[in-house]
PDB file with SEQRES, HELIX, SHEET and CRYST1 records, atoms N, CA, C and O in Angstrom:
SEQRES   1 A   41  UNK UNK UNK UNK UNK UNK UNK UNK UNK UNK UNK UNK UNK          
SEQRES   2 A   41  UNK UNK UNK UNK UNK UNK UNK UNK UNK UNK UNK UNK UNK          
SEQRES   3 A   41  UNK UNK UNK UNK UNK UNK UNK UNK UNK UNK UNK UNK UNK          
SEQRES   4 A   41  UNK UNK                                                      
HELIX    1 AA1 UNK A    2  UNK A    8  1                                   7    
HELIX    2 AA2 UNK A   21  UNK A   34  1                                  14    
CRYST1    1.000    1.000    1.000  90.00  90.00  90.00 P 1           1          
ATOM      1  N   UNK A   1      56.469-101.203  52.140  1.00  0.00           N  
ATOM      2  CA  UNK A   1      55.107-101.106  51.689  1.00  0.00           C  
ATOM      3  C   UNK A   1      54.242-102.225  52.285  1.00  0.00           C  
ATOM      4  O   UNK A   1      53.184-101.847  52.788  1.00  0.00           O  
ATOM      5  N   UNK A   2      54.550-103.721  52.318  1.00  0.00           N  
ATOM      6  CA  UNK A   2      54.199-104.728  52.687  1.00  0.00           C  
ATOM      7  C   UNK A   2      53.347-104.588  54.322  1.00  0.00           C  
ATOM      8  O   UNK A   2      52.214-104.619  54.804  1.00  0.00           O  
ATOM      9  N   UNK A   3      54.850-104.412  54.736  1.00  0.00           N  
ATOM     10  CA  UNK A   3      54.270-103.654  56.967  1.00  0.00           C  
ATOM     11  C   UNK A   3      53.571-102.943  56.758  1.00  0.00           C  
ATOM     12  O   UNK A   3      52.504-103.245  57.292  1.00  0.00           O  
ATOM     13  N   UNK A   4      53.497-101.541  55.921  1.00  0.00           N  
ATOM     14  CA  UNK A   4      52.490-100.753  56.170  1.00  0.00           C  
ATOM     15  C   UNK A   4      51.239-101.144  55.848  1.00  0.00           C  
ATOM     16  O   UNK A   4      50.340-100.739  56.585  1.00  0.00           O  
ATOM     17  N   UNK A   5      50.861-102.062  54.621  1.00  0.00           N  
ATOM     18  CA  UNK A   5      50.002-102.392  54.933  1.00  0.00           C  
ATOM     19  C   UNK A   5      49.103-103.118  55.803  1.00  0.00           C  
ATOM     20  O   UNK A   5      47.908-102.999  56.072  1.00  0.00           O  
ATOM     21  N   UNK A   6      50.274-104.118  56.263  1.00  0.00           N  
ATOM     22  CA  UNK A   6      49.462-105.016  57.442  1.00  0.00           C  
ATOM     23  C   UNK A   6      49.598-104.376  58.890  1.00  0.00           C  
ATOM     24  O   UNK A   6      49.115-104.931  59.876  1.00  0.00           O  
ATOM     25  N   UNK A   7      50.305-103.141  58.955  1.00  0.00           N  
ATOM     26  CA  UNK A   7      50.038-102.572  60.106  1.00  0.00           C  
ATOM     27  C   UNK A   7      48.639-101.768  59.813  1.00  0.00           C  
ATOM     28  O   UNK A   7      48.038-101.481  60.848  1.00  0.00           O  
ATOM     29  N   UNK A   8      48.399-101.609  59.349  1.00  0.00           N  
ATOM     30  CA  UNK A   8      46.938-100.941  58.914  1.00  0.00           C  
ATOM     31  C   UNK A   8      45.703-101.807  58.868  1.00  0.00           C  
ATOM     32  O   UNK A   8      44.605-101.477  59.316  1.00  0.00           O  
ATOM     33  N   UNK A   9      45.977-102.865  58.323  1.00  0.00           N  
ATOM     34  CA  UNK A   9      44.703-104.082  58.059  1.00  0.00           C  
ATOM     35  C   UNK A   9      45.508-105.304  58.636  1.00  0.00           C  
ATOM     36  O   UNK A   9      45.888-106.279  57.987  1.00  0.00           O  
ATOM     37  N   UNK A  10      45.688-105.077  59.927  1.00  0.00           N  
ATOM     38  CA  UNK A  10      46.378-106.604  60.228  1.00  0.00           C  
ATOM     39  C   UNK A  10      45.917-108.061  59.922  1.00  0.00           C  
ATOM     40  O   UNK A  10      46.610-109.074  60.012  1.00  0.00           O  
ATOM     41  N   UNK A  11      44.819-107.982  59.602  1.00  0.00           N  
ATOM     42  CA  UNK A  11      43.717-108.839  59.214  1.00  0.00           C  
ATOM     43  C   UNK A  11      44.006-109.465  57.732  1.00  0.00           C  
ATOM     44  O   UNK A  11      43.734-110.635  57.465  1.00  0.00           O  
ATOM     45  N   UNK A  12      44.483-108.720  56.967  1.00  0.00           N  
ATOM     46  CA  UNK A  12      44.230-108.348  55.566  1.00  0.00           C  
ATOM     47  C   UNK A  12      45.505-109.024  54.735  1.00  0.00           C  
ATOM     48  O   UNK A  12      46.561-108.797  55.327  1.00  0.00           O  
ATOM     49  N   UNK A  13      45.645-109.655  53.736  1.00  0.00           N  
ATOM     50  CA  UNK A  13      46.264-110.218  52.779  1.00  0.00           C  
ATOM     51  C   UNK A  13      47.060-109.569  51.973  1.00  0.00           C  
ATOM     52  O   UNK A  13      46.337-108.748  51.407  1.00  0.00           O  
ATOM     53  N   UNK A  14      48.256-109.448  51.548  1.00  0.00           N  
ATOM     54  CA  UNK A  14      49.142-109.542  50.790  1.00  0.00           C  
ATOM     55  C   UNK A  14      49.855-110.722  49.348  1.00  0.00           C  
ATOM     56  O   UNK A  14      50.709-111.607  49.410  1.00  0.00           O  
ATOM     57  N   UNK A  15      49.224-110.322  48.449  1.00  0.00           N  
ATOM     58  CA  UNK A  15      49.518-111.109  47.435  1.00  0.00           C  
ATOM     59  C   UNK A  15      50.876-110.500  46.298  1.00  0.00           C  
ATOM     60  O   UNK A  15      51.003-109.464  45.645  1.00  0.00           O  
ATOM     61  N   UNK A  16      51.423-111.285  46.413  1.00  0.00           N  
ATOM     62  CA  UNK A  16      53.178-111.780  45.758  1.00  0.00           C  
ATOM     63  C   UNK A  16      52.932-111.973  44.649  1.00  0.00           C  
ATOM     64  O   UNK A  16      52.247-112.977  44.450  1.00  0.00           O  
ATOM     65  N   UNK A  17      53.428-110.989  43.184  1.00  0.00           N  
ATOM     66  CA  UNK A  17      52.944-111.269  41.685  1.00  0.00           C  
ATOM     67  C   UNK A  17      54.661-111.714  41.391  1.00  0.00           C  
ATOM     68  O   UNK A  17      55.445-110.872  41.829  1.00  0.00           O  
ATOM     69  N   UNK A  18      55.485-113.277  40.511  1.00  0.00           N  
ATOM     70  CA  UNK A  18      56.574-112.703  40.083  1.00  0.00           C  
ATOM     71  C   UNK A  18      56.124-113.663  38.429  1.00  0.00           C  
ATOM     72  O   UNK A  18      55.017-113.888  37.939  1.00  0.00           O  
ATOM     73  N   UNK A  19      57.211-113.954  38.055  1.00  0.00           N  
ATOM     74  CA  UNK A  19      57.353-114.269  36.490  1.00  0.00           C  
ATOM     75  C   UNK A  19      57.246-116.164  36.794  1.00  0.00           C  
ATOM     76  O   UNK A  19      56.706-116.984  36.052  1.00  0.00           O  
ATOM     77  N   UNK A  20      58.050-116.460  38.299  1.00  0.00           N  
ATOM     78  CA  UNK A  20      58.413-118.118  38.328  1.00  0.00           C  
ATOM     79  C   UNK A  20      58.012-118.110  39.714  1.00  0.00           C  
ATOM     80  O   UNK A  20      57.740-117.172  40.463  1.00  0.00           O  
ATOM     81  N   UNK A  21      58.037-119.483  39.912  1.00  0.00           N  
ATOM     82  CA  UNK A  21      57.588-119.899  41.518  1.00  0.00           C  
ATOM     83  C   UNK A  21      58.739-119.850  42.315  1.00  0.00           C  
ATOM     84  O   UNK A  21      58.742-119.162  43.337  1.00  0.00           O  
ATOM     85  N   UNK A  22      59.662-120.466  41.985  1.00  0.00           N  
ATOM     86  CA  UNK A  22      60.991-119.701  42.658  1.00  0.00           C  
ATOM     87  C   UNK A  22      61.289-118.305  43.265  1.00  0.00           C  
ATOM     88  O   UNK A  22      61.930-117.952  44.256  1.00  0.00           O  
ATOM     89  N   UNK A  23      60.729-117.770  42.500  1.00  0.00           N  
ATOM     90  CA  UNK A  23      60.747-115.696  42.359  1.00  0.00           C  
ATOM     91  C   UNK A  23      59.985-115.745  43.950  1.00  0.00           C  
ATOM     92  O   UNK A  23      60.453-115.295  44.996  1.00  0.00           O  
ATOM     93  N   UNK A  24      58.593-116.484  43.734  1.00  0.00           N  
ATOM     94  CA  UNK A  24      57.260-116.249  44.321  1.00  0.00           C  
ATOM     95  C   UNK A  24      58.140-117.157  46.322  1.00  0.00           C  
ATOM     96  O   UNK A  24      58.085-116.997  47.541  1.00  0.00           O  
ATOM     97  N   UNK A  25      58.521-117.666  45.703  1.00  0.00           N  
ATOM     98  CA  UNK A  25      59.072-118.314  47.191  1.00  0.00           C  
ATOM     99  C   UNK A  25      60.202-117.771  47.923  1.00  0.00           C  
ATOM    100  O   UNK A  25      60.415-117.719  49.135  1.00  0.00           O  
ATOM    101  N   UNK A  26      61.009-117.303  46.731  1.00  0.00           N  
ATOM    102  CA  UNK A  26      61.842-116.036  47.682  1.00  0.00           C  
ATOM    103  C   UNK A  26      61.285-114.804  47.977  1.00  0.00           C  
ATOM    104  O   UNK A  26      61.998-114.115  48.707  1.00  0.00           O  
ATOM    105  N   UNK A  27      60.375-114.376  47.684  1.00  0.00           N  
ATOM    106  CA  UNK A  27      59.595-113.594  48.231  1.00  0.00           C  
ATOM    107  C   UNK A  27      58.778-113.995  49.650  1.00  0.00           C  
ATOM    108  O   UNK A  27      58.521-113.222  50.572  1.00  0.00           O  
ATOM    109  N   UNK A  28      58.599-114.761  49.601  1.00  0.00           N  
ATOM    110  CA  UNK A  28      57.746-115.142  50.917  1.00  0.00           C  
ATOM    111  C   UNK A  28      58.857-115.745  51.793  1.00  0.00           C  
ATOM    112  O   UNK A  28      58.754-115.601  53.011  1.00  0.00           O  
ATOM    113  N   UNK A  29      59.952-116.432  51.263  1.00  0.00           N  
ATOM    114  CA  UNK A  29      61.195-116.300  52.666  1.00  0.00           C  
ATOM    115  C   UNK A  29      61.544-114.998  52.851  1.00  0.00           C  
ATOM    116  O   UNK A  29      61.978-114.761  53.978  1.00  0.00           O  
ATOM    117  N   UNK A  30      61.489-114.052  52.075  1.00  0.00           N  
ATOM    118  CA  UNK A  30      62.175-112.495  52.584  1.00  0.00           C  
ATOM    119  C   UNK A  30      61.100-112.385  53.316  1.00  0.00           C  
ATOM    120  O   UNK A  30      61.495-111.973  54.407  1.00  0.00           O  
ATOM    121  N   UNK A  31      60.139-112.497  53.337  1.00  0.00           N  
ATOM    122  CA  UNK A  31      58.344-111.806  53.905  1.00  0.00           C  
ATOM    123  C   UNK A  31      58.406-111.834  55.644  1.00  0.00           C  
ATOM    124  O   UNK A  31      58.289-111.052  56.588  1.00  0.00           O  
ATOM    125  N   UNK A  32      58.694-113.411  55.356  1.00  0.00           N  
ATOM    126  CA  UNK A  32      59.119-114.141  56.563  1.00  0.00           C  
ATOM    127  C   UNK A  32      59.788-113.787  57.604  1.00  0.00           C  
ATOM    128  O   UNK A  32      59.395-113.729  58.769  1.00  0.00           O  
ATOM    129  N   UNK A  33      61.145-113.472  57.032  1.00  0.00           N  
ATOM    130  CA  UNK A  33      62.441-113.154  57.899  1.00  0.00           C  
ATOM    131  C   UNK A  33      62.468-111.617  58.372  1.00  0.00           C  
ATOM    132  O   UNK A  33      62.841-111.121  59.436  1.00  0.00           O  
ATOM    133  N   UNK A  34      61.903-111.000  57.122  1.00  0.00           N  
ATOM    134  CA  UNK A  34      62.256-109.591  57.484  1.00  0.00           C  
ATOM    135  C   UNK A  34      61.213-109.244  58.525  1.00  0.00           C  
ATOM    136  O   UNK A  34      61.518-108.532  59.482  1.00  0.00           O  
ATOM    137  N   UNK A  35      59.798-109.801  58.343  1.00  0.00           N  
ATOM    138  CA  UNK A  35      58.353-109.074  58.697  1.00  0.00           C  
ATOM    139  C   UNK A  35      57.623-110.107  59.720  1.00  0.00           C  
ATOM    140  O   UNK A  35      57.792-111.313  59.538  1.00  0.00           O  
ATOM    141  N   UNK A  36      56.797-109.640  60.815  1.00  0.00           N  
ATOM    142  CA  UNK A  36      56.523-110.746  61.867  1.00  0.00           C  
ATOM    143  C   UNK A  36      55.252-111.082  61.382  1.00  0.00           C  
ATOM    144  O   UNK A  36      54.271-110.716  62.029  1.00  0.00           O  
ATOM    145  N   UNK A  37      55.120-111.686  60.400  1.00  0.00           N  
ATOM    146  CA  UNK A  37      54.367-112.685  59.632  1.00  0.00           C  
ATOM    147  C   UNK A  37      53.826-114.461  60.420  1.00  0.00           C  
ATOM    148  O   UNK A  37      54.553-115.428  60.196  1.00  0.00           O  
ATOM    149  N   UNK A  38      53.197-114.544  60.842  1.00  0.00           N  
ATOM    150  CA  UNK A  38      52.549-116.271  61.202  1.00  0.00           C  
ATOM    151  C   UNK A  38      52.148-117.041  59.938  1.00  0.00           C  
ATOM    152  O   UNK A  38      51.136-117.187  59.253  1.00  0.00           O  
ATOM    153  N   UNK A  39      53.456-117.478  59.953  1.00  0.00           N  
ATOM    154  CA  UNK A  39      53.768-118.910  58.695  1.00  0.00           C  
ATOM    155  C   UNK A  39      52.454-119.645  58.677  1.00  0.00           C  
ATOM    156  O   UNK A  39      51.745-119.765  57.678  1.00  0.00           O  
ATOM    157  N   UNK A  40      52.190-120.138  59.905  1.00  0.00           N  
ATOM    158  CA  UNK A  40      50.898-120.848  59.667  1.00  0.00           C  
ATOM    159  C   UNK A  40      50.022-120.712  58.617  1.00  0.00           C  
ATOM    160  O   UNK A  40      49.787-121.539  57.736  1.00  0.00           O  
ATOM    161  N   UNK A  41      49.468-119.414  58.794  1.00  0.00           N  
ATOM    162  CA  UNK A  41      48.598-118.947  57.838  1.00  0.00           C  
ATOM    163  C   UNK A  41      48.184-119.230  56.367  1.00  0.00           C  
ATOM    164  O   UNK A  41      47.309-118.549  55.830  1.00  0.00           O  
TER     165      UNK A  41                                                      
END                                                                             
């Protein structure tokens, strides 16, 4: 779901909802690894 969206709005933001910040940071290392994402950002 994530790719499709940013293949569509490459431009465009993706926001990560979880319960802990932990949750919220393994989410954005999976984001990372799986998806050609610029960390920078």
């Amino acid at each position: 779901m994530i790719s499709r969206v940013l293949k569509k709005y490459p431009k465009g933001k993706i926001i990560v909802l979880a319960p802990t910040r932990p949750l919220v940071l393994q989410h954005k290392s999976s984001c990372e690894k799986f998806l050609d994402i610029d960390t920078e950002k």
